[in-house]
C-alpha positions as CSV (number, residue, x, y, z in Angstrom):
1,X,0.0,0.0,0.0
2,X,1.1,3.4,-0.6
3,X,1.6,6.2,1.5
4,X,-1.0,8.9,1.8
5,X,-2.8,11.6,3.3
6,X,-6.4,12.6,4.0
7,X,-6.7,16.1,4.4
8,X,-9.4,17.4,7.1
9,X,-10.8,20.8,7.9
10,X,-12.1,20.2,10.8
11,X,-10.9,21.3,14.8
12,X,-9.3,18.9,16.8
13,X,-12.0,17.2,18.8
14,X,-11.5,15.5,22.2
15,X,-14.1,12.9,23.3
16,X,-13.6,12.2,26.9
17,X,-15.3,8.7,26.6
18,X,-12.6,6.6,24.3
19,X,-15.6,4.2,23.2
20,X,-17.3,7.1,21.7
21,X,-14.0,8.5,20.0
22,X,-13.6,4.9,18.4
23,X,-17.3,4.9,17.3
24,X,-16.5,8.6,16.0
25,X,-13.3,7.5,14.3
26,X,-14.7,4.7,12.3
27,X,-17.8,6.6,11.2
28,X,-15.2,8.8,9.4
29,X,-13.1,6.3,8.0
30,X,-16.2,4.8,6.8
31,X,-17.2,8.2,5.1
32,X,-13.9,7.8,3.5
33,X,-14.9,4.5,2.4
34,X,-14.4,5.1,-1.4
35,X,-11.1,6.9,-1.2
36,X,-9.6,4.1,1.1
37,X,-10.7,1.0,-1.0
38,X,-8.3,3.2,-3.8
39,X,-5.5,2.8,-1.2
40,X,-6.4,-1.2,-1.0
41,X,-8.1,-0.7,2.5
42,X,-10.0,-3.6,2.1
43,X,-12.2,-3.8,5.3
44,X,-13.1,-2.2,8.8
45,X,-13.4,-4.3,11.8
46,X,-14.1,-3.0,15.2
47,X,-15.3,-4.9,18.4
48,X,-13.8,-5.0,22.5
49,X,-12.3,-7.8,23.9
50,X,-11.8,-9.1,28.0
51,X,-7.9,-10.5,28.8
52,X,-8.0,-14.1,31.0
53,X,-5.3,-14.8,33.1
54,X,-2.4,-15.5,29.9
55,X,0.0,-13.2,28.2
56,X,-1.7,-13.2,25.2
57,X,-5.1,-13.1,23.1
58,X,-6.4,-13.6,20.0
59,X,-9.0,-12.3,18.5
60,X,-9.9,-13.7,14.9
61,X,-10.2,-11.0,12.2
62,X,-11.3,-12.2,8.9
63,X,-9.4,-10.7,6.0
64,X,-6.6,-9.4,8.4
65,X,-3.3,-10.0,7.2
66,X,0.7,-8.6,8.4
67,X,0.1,-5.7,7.0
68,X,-2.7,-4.5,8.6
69,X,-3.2,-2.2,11.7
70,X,-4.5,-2.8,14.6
71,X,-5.5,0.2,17.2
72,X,-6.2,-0.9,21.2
73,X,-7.9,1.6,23.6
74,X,-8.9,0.8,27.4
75,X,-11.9,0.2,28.3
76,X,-11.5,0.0,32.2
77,X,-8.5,1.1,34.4
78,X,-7.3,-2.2,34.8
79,X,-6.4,-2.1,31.4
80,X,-5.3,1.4,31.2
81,X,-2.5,0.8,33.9
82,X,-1.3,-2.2,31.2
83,X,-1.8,0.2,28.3
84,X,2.2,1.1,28.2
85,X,3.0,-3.0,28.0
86,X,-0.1,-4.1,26.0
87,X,0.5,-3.9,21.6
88,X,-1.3,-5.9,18.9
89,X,0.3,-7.8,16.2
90,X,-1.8,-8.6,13.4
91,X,-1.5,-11.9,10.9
92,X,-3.4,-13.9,8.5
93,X,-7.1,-13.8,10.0
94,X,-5.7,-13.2,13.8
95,X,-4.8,-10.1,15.6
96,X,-3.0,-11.2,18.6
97,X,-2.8,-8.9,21.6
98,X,0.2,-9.0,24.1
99,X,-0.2,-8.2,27.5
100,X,0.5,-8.9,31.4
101,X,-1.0,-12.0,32.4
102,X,-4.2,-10.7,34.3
103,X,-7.4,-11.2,33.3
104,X,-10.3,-8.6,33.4
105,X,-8.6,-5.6,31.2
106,X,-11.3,-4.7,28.7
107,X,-10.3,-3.0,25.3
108,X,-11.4,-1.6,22.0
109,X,-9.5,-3.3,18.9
110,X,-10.0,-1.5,15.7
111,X,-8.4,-3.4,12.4
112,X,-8.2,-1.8,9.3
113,X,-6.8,-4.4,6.8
């Protein structure tokens, strides 16, 4: 995929409730919908996720593949405190989430693939 940029003339906008700032992001990117699928965005996938006990999890993502991105955001303070260890790594049809090894941290996972 090649690089580009979307150009937006809008102010900067700060949602103080992160689930609403995801639902907020992906209602644009879907507005870009047309623009992206030129870039070979191929599809959107959003949806939250609870940690067990393990130091990983993963979430299946159809379509998703290494070069897609993956975007985490807590969804309780449990997982906010982890939020500086905790990264996503994405692969064919799998996202995979590393994190410390204690269950009940909630997040938001956004894939664009």
């Amino acid at each position: 995929m090649s690089p580009f940029s979307i150009e937006m003339d809008a102010p900067a906008i700060v949602f103080p409730n992160t689930t609403e700032h995801i639902r907020q992001v992906v209602e644009y990117i879907h507005s870009l919908e047309s623009e992206l699928e030129s870039e070979g965005v191929k599809a959107i996938h959003m949806g939250s996720f609870t940690t067990a006990a393990s130091a990983t999890t993963v979430v299946s993502v159809r379509k998703a593949s290494a070069s897609s991105f993956a975007f985490l955001s807590p969804r309780n303070a449990d997982a906010a405190t982890d939020a500086t260890s905790t990264y996503a790594t994405c692969s064919d049809g799998t996202v995979t989430v590393n994190h410390p090894a204690s269950a009940g941290r909630s997040w938001n996972l956004l894939v664009v693939v």
